[in-house]
N, C-alpha and C positions, 0 to 999 in steps of 0.2 A: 514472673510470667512474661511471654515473649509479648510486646507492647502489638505486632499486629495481630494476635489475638483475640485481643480488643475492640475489633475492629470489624462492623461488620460486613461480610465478603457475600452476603447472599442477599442483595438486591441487585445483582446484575447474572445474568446469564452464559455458563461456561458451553460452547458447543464441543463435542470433542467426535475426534473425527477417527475411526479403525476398522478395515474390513473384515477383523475378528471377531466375531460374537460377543465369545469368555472375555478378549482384553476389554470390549464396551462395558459389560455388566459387570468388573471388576473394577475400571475407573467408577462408574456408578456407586459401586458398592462401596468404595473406598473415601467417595469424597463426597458424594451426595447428602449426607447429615450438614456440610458447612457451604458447597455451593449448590445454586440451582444448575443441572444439566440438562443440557441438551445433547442428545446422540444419534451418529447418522454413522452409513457404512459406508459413503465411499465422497467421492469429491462433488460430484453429480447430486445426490441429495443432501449433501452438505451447505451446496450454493441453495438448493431449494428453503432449506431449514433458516438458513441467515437472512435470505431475503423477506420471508416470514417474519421474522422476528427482529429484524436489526435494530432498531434503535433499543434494542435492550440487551443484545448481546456485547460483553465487553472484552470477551475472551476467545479464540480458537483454538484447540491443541487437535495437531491431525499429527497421524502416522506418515512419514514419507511413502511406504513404498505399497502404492493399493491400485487396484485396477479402475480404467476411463481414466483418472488426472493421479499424478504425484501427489505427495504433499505440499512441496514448495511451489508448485502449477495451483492449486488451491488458496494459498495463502497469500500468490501476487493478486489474486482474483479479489478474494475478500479485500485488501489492502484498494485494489481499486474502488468497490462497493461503499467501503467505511474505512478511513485514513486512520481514523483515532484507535480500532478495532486492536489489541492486542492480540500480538500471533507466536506459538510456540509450536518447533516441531518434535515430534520424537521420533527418533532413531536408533536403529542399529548402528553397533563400534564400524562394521564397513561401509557405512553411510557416513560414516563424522567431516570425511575432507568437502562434501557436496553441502550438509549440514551448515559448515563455517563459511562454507564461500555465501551462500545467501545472508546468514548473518551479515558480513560485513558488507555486501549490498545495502544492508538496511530496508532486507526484506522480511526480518522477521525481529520481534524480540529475543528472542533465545532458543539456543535445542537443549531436549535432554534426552538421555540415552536409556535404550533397554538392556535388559531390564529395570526397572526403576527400583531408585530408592524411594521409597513411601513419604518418608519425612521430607526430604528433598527436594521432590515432588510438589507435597503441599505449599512448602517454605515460595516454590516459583509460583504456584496458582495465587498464593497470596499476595507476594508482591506486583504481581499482573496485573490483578484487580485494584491494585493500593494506587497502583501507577496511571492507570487508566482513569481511576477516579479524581486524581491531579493534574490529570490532563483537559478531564473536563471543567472543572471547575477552574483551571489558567484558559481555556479555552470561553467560558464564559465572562470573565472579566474582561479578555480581549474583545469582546465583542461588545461589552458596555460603552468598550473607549472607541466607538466609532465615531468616527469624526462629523463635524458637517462639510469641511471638504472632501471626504469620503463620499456623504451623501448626494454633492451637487456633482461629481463625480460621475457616479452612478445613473440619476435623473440626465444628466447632459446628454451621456450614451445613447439612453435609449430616445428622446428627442431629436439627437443626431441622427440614426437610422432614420426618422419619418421626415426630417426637414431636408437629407440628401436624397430619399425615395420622391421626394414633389421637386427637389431642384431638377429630376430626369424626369420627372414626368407631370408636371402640374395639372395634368387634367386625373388626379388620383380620389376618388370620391372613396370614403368610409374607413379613411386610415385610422380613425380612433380603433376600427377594431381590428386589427394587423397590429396594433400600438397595442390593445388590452391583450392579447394571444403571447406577444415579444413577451413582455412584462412577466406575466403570469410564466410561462415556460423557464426563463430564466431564473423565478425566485422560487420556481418548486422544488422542491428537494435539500430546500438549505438553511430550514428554517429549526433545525435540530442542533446539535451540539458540534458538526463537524462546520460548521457554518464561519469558518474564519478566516478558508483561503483568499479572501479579496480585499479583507482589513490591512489595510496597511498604517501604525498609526503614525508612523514617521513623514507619511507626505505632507510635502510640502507645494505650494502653489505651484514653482516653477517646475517643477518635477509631475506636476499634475494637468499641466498644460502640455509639455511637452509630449505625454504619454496620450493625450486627448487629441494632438495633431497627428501622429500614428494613428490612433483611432481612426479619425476623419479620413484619410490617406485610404486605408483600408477598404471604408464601406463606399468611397467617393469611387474607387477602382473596380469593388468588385459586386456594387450594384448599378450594374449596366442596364441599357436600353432594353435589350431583347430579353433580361429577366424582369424587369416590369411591364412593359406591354403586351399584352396580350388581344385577343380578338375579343369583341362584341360577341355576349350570348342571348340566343334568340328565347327568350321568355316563354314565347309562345309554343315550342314543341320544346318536347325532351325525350330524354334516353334511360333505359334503367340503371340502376347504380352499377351493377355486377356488371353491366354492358360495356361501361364507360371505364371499368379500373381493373376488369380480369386480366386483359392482356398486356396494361401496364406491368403488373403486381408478378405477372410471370419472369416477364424482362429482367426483373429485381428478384433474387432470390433469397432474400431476407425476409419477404413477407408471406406469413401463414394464414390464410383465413381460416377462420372459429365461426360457430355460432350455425343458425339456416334462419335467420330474422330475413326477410326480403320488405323494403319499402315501400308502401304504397303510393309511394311518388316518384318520379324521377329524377334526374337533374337537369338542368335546362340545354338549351341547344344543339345542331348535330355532331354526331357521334365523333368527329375528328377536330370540331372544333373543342369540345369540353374537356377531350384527353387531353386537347395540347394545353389546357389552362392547368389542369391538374397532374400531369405527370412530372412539372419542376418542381414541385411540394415532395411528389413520392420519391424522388430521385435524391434531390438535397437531405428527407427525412431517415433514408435509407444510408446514406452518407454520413449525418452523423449522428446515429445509433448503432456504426457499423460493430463496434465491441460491443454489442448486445449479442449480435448472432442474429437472431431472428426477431422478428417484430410481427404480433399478432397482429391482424385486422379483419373487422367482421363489420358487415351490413347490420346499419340502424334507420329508424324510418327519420328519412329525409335526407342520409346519406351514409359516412362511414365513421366507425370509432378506430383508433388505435391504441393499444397499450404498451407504454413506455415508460421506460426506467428513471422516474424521477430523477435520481441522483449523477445516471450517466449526462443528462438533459442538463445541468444543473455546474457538470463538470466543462462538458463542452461548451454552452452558452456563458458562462462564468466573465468573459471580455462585455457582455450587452449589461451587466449587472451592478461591474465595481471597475475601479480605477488600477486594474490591474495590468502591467506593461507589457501583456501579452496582447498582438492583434487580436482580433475575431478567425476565426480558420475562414476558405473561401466555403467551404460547405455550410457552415452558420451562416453565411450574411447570402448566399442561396436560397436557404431556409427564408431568411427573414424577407427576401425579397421575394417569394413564394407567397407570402401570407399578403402581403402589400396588394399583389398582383389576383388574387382568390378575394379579397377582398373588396377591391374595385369589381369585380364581375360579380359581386352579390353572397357570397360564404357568411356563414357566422362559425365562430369557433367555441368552442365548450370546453372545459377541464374539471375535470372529477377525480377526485385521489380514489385509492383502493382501501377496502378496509384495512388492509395488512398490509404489511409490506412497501417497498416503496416502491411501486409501480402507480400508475395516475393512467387516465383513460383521456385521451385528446377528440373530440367526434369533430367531422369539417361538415357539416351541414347547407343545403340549399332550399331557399321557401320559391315553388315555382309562383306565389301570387305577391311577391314582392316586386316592388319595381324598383329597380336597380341604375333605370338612367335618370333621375333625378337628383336635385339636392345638391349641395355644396361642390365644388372642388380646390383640391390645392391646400392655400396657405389658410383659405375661408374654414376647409375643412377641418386641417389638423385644429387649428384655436377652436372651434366650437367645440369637435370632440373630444379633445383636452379639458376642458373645463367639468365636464360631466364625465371625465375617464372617475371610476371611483376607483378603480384597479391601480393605476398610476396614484393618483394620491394618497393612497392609502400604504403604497411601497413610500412613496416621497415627500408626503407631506409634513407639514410641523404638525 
């Protein structure tokens, strides 16, 4: 008996992807007794379907040639979504020379040709899933062997960010929470099996210093004056939410508002002051969720949620999280100065996963009866709120 036989191939999820009917309900028909499937018609409910489901799918097989996206326009997609994600195409023999050139890209695992051979067929579903399931379990070992200079690595980062955000601006009051928002955004989406791009288990001190003074270099450059400082917000009046981010949100054609929730509060100060605190948030967040396409956001009481792509979050924040010898992009440490700067003028920030899928819900929120010019600043701040971050210690702690 053939030894993967043996083996079973139906605890993980086959999508497969044809804008034919009869070819869907024939793959179905043909292999559905040994994997679970999944089937969508074109590339467009395809991405719907994986997002849905991805930590459980380990398989894609899409047709090349289908209307809205290719197959191989599909398959670079997924591959961004989920790295570890096995991807096969099928094709037609006049499709074979576009077929090989992605191959050896190393955009896909394998093509195979139509018509199929049945057996042939199975034999590649089989080893896909055999191969995927080897990848997760080497991928889980690698992640046991995380080091603890991995980890001081990691903690230093994000320390760096708030200790060079109070070198520009000491009078910064409430960085603990800029610091719990950094934190939490960075470790969302990576707490699954693809979770190894940052282990590195070969580092070594010097090598982890040197890659930590790039760091420094980085956020000392492109967390400037006029992205922390911001103006004083007057408590005492305020503006409606929609008032203060419609014509931001237009400016930016990435974002869609959902929902008709309207707040029964405001947010504080006049209308040109609160945009200018809030629009290097929309502008940086728009920046880098730009390979989302578009980004929902909808009115909540006391201010606004957005739903974002854990795992793109997760890709690009990736330099605030690990000892990886990539800089931060200047659109991340934007971001991150954004939150620094909302946060001194009184924000709290909130993160909530979604049932499904890996999308998470971000709200910035404003309490008009908070008083926001008190309390600590500076170096007083960060050690206090550090000590009570449970978010930080809970990524860093022993």
């Amino acid at each position: 008996m053939n030894k993967m036989s043996d083996t079973n191939h139906n605890e993980h999820l086959v999508l497969f992807v044809d804008d034919e009917e009869k070819t869907r309900k024939y793959f179905a028909r043909l292999f559905g007794g040994k994997f679970k499937i999944l089937l969508a018609k074109d590339g467009v409910e395809a991405l719907e379907v994986f997002r849905e489901h991805i930590d459980d799918i380990a398989l894609v097989v899409t047709d090349q040639r289908m209307p809205n996206m290719t197959g191989s326009q599909l398959l670079e997609k997924v591959a961004e979504l989920k790295p570890s994600c096995i991807r096969i195409l099928s094709t037609a023999y006049s499709d074979i020379d576009a077929a090989i050139d992605v191959v050896n890209k190393g955009g896909m695992y394998q093509y195979i040709t139509k018509p199929w051979e049945v057996n042939d067929l199975e034999t590649a579903l089989m080893r896909a899933i055999d191969l995927y399931r080897v990848q997760k379990e080497r991928d889980a070992l690698l992640r046991q062997k995380l080091s603890s200079v991995e980890m001081l690595a990691s903690s230093d980062r994000i320390l760096s960010i708030a200790t060079l955000a109070i070198f520009r601006d000491d009078g910064l009051r409430h960085v603990g929470e800029a610091l719990k928002i950094l934190v939490e955004l960075a470790e969302t989406g990576v707490a699954g099996e693809d979770d190894v791009s940052g282990i590195d288990p070969a580092l070594n001190w010097r090598e982890l210093y040197r890659r930590h003074l790039v760091f420094i270099r980085s956020i000392r450059e492109g967390m400037t004056d006029d992205r922390l400082s911001g103006q004083a917000l007057d408590y005492s009046q305020s503006v409606p939410v929609m008032s203060a981010l419609g014509n931001l949100t237009e400016k930016l054609e990435c974002y869609q508002w959902i929902g008709n929730e309207e707040s029964s509060t405001g947010w504080p100060g006049a209308l040109e002051t609160i945009q200018g605190e809030v629009e290097p948030l929309l502008t940086a967040l728009a920046a880098v969720m730009r390979d989302a396409g578009v980004v929902l956001i909808s009115e909540v009481q006391g201010g606004v949620e957005f739903k974002l792509s854990s795992r793109l979050l997760a890709k690009n924040l990736e330099p605030f999280r690990s000892a990886t010898a990539h800089a931060p992009s200047d659109d991340c440490i934007a971001l991150a100065a954004a939150f620094f700067r909302l946060a001194h003028a009184g924000a709290v920030f909130k993160i909530s996963p979604e049932t499904r899928g890996d999308m998470i819900r971000l709200k910035v929120l404003f309490d008009l009866k908070k008083r926001v010019d008190v309390g600590v600043r500076g170096w007083d701040s960060l050690i206090g709120s550090l000590a009570d971050n449970d978010v930080f210690w809970t990524r860093f702690g022993a």
